[in-house]
C-alpha positions in Angstrom: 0.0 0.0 0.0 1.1 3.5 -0.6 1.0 6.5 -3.3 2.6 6.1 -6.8 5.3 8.3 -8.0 4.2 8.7 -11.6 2.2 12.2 -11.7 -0.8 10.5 -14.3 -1.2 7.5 -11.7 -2.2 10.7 -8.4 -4.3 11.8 -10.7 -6.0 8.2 -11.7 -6.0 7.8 -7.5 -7.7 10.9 -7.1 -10.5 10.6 -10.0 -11.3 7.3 -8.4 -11.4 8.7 -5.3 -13.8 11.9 -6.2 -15.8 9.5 -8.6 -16.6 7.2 -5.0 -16.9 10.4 -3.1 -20.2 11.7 -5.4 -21.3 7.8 -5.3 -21.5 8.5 -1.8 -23.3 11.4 -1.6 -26.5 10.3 -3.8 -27.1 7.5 -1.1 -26.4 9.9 2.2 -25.2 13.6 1.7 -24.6 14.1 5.5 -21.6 15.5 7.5 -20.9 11.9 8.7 -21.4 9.8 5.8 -19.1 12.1 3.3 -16.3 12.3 6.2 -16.2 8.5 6.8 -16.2 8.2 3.0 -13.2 10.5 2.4 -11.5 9.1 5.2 -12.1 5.4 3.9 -11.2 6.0 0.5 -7.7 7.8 1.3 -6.6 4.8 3.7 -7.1 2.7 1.0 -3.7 4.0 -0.3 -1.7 5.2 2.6 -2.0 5.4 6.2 -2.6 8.5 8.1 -3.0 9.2 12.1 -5.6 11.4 12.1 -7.6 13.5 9.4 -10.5 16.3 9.6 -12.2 19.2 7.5 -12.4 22.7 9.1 -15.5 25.3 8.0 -14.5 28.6 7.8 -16.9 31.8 8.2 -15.1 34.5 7.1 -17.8 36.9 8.6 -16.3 36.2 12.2 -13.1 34.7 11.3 -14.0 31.1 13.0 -13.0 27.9 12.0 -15.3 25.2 13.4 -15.0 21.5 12.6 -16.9 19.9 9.7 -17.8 16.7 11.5 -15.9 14.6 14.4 -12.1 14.2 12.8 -10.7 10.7 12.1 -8.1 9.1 14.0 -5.9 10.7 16.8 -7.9 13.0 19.1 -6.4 16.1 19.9 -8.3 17.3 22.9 -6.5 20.5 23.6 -8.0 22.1 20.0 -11.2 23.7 20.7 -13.9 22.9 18.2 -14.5 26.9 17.4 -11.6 28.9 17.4 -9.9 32.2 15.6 -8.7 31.7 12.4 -5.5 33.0 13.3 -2.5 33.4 10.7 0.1 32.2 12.9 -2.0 28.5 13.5 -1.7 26.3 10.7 -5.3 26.5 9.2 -5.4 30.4 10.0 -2.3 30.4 7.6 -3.7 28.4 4.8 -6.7 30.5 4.8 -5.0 33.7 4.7 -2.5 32.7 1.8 -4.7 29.9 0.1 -1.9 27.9 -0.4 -1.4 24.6 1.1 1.0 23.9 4.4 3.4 21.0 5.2 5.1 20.9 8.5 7.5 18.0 8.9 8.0 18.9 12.6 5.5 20.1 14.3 7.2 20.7 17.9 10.1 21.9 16.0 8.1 24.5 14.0 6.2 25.6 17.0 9.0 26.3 19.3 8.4 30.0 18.8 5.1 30.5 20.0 3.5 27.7 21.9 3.3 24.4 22.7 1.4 23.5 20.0 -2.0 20.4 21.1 -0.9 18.4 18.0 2.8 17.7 19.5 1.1 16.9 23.0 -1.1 14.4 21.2 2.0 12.7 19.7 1.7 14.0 15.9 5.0 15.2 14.2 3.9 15.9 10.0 1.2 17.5 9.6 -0.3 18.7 6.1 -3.3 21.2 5.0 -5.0 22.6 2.1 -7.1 25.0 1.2 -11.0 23.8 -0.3 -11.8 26.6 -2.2 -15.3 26.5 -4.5 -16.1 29.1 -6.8 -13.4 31.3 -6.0 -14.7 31.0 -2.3 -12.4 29.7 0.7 -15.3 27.1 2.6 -12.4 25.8 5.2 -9.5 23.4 5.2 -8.6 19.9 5.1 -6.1 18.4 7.3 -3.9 15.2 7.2 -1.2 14.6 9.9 1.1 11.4 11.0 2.7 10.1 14.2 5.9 9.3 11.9 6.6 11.2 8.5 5.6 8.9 6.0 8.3 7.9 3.4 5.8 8.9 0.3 5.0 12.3 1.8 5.8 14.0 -1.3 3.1 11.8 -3.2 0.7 11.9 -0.5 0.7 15.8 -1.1 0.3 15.0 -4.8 -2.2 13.5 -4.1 -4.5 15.9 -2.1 -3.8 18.7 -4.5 -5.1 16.8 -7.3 -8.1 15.8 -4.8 -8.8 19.0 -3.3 -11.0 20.2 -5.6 -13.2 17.7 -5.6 -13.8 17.7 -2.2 -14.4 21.6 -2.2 -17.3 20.9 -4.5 -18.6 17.7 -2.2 -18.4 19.6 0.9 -20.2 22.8 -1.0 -22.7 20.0 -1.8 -23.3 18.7 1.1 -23.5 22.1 3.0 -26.4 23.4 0.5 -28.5 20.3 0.8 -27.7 20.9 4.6 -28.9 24.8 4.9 -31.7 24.6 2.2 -33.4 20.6 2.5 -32.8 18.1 -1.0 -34.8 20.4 -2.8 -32.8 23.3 -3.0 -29.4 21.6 -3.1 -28.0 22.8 -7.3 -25.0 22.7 -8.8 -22.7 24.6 -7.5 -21.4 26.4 -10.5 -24.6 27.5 -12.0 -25.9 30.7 -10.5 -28.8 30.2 -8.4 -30.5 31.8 -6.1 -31.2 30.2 -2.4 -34.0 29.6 -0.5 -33.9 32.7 2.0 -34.4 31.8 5.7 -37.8 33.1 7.1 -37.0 33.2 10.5 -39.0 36.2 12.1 -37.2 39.1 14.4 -36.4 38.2 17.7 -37.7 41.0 20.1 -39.5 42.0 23.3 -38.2 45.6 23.8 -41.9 48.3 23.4 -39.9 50.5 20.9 -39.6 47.1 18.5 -43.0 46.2 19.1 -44.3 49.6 17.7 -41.6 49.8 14.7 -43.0 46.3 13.8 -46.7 46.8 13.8 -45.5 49.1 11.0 -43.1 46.6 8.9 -46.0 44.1 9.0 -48.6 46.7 7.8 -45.9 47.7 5.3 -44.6 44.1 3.9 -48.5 43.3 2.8 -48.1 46.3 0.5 -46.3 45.8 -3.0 -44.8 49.4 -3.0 -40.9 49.6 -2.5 -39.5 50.5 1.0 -36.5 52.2 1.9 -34.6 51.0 5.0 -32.3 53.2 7.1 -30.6 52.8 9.8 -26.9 52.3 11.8 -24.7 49.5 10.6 -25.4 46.3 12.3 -29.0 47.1 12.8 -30.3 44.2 10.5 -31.1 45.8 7.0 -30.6 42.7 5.6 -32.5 40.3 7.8 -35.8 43.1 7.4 -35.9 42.9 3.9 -35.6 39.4 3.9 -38.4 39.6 6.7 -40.6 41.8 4.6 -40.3 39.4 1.4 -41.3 36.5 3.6 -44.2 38.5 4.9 -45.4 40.0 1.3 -47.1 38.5 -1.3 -44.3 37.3 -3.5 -42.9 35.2 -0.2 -43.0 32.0 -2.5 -40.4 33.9 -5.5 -36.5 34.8 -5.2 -35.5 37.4 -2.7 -32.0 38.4 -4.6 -29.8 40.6 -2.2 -27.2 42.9 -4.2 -24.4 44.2 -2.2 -23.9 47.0 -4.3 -19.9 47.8 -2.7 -19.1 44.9 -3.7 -20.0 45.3 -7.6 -17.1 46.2 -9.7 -17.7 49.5 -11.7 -16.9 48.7 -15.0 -19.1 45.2 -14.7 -22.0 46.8 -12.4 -24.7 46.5 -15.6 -23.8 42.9 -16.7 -24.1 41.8 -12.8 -27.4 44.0 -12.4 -28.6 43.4 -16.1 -27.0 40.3 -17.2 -25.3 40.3 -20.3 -25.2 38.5 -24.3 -22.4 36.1 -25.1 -19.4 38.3 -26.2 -20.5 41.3 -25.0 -17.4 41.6 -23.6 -13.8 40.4 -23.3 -14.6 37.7 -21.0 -18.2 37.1 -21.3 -17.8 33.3 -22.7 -21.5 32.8 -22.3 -25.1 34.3 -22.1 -25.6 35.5 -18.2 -28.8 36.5 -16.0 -28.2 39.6 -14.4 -30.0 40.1 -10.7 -33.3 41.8 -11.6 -33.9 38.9 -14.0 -33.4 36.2 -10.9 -35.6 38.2 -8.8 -37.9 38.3 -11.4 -41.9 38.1 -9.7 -39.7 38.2 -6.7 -38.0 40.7 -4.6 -34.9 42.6 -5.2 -33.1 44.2 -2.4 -30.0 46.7 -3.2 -28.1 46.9 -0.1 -25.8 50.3 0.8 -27.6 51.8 -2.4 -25.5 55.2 -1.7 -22.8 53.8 -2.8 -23.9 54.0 -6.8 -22.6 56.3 -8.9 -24.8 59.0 -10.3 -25.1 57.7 -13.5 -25.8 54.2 -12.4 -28.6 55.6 -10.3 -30.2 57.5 -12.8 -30.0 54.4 -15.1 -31.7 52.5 -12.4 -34.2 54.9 -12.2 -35.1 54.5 -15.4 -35.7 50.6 -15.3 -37.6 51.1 -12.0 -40.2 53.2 -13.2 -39.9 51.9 -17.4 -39.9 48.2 -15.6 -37.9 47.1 -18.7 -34.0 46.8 -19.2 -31.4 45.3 -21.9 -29.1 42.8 -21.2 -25.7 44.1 -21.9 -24.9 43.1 -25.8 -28.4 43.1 -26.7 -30.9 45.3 -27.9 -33.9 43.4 -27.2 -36.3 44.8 -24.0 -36.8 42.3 -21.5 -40.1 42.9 -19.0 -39.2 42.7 -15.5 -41.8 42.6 -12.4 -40.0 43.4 -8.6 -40.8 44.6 -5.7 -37.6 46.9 -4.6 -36.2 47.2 -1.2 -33.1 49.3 -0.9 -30.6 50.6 2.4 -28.4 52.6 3.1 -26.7 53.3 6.2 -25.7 57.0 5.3 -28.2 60.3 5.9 -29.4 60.5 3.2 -30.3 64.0 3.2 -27.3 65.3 3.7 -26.0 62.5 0.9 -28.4 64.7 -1.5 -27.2 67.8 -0.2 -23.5 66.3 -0.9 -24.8 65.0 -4.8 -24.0 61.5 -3.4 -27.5 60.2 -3.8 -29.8 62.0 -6.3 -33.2 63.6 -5.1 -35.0 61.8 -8.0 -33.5 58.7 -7.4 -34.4 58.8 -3.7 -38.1 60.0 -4.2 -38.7 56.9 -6.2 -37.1 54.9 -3.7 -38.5 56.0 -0.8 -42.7 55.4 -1.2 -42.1 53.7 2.3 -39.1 54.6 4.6 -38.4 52.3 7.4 -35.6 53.4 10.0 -34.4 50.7 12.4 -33.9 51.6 16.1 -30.2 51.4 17.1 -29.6 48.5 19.7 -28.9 50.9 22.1 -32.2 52.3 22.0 -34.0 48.7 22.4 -32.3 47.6 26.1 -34.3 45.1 26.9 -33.9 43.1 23.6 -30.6 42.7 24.3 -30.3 39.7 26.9 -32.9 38.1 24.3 -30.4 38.4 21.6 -27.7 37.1 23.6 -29.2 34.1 24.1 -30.7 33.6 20.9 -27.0 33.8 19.5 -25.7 31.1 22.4 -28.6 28.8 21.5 -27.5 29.3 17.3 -24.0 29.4 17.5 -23.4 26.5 20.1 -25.5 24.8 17.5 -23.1 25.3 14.5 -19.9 25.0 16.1 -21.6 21.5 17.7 -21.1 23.1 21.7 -22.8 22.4 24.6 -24.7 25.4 24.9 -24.0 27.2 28.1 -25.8 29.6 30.7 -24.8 33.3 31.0 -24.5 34.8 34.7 -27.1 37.6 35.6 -24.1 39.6 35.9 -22.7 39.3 32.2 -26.2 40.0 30.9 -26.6 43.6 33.1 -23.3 44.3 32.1 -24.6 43.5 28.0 -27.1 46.0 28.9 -24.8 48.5 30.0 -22.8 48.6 27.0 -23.5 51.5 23.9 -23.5 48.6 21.0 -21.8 51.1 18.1 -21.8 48.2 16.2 -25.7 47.1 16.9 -26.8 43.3 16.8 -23.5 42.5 14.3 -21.4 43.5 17.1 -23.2 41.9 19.4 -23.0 38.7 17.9 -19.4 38.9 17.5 -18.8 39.3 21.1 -20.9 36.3 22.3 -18.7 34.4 19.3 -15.6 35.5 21.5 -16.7 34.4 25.0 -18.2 31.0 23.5 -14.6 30.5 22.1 -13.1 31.8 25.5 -15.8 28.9 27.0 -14.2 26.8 24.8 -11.0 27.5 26.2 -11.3 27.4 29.6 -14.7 26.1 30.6 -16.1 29.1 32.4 -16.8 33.1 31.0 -15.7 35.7 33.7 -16.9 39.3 33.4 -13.7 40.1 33.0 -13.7 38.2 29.7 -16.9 40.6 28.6 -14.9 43.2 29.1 -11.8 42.2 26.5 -14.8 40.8 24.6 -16.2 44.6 24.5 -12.9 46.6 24.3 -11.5 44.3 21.5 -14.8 45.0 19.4 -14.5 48.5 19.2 -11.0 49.9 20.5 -9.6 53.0 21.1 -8.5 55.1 17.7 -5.8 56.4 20.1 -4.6 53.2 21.3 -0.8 51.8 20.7 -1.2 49.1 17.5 -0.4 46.6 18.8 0.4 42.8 16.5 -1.9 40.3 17.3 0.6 37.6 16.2 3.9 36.5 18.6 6.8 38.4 17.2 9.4 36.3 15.8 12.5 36.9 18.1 15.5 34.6 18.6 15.4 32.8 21.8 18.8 32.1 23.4 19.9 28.2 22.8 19.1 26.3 26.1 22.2 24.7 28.1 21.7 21.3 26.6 20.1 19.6 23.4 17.2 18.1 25.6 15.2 21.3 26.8 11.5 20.4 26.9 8.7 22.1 25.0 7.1 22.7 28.2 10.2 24.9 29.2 10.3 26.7 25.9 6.2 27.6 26.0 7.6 28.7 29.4 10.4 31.2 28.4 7.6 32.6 25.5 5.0 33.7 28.1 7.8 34.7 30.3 9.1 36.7 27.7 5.9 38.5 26.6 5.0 39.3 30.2 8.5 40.9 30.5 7.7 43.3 27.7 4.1 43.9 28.8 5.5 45.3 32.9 3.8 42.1 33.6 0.7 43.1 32.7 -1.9 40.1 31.9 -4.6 41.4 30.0 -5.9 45.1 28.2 -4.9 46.4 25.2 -1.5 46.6 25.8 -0.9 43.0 27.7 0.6 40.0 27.2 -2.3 38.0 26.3 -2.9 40.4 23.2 0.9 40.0 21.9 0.9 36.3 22.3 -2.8 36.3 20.5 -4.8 34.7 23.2 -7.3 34.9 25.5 -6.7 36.2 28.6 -8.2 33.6 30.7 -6.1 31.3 28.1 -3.2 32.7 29.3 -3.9 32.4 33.2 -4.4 28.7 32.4 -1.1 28.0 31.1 1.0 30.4 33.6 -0.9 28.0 36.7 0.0 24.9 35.0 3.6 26.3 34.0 4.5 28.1 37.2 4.5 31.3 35.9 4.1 34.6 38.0 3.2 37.7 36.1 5.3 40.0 39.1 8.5 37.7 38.6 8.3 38.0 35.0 
């Protein structure tokens, strides 16, 4: 048993292996059933130690596992954690590139005594599964001894990789929308939108949603405004679900995100060779949303002359694909957002009156969090209940204490930044098996620092670390020397914005852990 040499016989290996993989999935398309097939069909041809898939969501920067990992456990990784760039995954997100480390306690030396070394691995390989030119997580492939066809084995997963991205895209859409709405993954399509209804018990949401129900029966467009991290987003999608096109696409343009010379073929869709580029005939968005809804998010952000185009099509209700001359009938209901004031973005020419007049037959402003207290404990909970679903945790309790201090806090960045910060303290539960109000507070600093704070790296500076008095110093004592050293630079100061558990990247209560179980005094430092 083992992997051929000869680059045409990987790539045999790995068509076999992708063509067993989609067998697979048509009899069970579960987490389980396509990891124990993957991990079946590699030992076929080489044996590994342990093996497992990470999910990555760039919105928070978590990786989380994909399903229980094969072989050797290694109890010291939490199952949610920061996608940090100094950590192996973390790195192979950030570059896309693959990693191969052929000595793990070696190659960790520098920062920390790394829980694959504890658990007895030494090689340790992973790759990026990228799908449509979008990073879903990372695959993972590590050995108690380096095996002597390495080099092939990593052949072999590059040719394979691919596959697996479009597996695990697969078996994540059949997963988030039922087997009716799972589709190939590289035609467009447009998803099933999730109709879950706002979460609220605060009287200032009770009155502004008397209104958006009133509001979402009527087919007129609505114009949202509000703060950033208010939930633009989740109220149109709320309003579609409520209105009388809930069974048609809702279609959710960023429009940021559209690149300037392509914004009318994305919008529009365009002809084949209407461009350098265009291989083939493409939908634009108001097509897809066609009978449906349309929603432009951060609609501010247009140029003039795109918005005056747009005007046109909303009130004409016709357009042109880009290439063609042919007018194609379109019927939408329009939500837009914008996060800006808009009048003094008409005052400024950034949003034209016209444009904004048409827009706004229905204005809908959504309360900042701040200004909805009592909603927030609700929220908190709501977000413990979700997340410690995803990242498959035990879902845990918050103190009375944490939650009045929630209550206390301004929320500049609204619901998003509240989610973020119950991400952080489930990943500090993770870590340590408690959440401290002292942890709320990094939680709530780190979310929105100080402009005038020192800038301080995230990531343990590379430094040289003087060679030990003999050849057989332990990693314990060089994870030991590290904190030391950071505490030393930090006046021995723990945690805050300028402590040691920042420089070294971890959380505080992390940190406290390891100096316990090392010995370590901050003072002595």
């Amino acid at each position: 048993m083992g992997v051929p040499v000869a680059k045409n016989e990987i790539r045999a290996i790995a068509r076999s292996i992708a063509q067993e993989l989609h067998k697979e999935l048509e009899k069970d398309s579960t987490r389980p059933a396509f990891f124990q097939a993957l991990a079946g069909q590699l030992r076929q041809f080489f044996e590994y130690d342990r093996l497992c898939i990470n999910l990555y969501d760039p919105h928070s920067d978590l990786l989380s596992y994909f399903s229980a990992a094969a072989g050797t456990v290694v109890n010291s990784l939490s199952p949610v954690r920061k996608a940090e760039k100094d950590t192996v995954a973390g790195h192979v997100i950030a570059s896309r590139k693959p990693v191969v480390i052929t000595d793990i306690a070696q190659h960790f030396t520098e920062s920390m005594l790394h829980p694959m070394a504890e658990a007895g691995l030494t090689t340790t390989m992973a790759f990026p599964l990228v799908l449509n030119d979008n990073i879903l997580g990372t695959l993972h492939c590590s050995f108690v001894r380096q095996p002597e066809d390495l080099y092939s084995i990593m052949k072999l997963f590059l040719e394979l990789c691919p596959s697996v991205a479009v597996c695990l895209g697969a078996v994540l859409s059949v997963e988030g929308h039922g087997q009716d709405g799972a589709s190939n993954p590289f035609e467009p399509a447009v998803p099933p939108v999730d109709c879950d209804d706002f979460i609220f018990v605060d009287e200032t949401m009770r009155h502004f949603m008397y209104r958006v129900n009133t509001v979402a029966r009527l087919d007129v467009p609505v114009l949202l405004l509000g703060e950033t991290g208010t939930g633009k987003t989740h109220l149109a999608r709320y309003i579609h679900c409520h209105s009388k096109r809930s069974k048609q696409n809702f279609v959710k343009v960023n429009c940021p995100a559209l690149s300037p010379t392509l914004i009318e073929s994305e919008l529009f869709g365009h002809a084949k060779g209407a461009f350098t580029g265009a291989a083939n005939k493409r939908m634009g968005r108001f097509e897809l949303a066609n009978e449906g809804t349309l929603f432009l998010d951060e609609i501010a952000e247009l140029n003039s002359d795109m918005q005056s185009k747009l005007l046109h099509v909303i009130e004409d209700r016709h357009f042109e694909r880009v290439g063609e001359s042919v007018s194609l009938g379109v019927d939408i209901r329009l939500i837009t957002a914008t996060n800006v004031n808009v009048q003094e973005a008409m005052a400024n020419r950034q949003l034209r009156s016209d444009f904004y007049h048409r827009l706004s037959v229905c204005t809908l402003e959504l309360p900042p969090l701040r200004k909805r207290v009592e909603d927030i404990p609700v929220l908190a909970r709501f977000f413990v209940k979700q997340l410690s679903s995803t990242y498959g945790m035990q879902r845990i309790k918050f103190k009375e204490s944490i939650m009045s201090r929630l209550k206390q806090h301004t929320w500049p960045g609204n619901i998003r930044e509240l989610r973020n910060v119950i991400n952080t303290l489930l990943l500090s539960y993770c870590m340590t098996g408690d959440v401290a109000l002292l942890d709320v507070e990094e939680a709530l600093s780190n979310g929105h620092a100080r402009e005038d704070a020192p800038e301080i790296s995230v990531a343990p500076r590379v430094e040289e670390v003087p060679s030990p008095s003999g050849p057989d110093m332990s990693l314990e004592e060089m994870e030991r020397r590290h904190i030391t050293e950071a505490l030393k630079r930090c006046g021995g100061v723990v945690s805050g914005p300028n402590g040691a558990a920042k420089i070294l990247g971890i959380p505080r209560s992390t940190l406290q852990h390891r100096m316990g179980r090392l010995g370590i005094s901050a003072r002595g430092a």
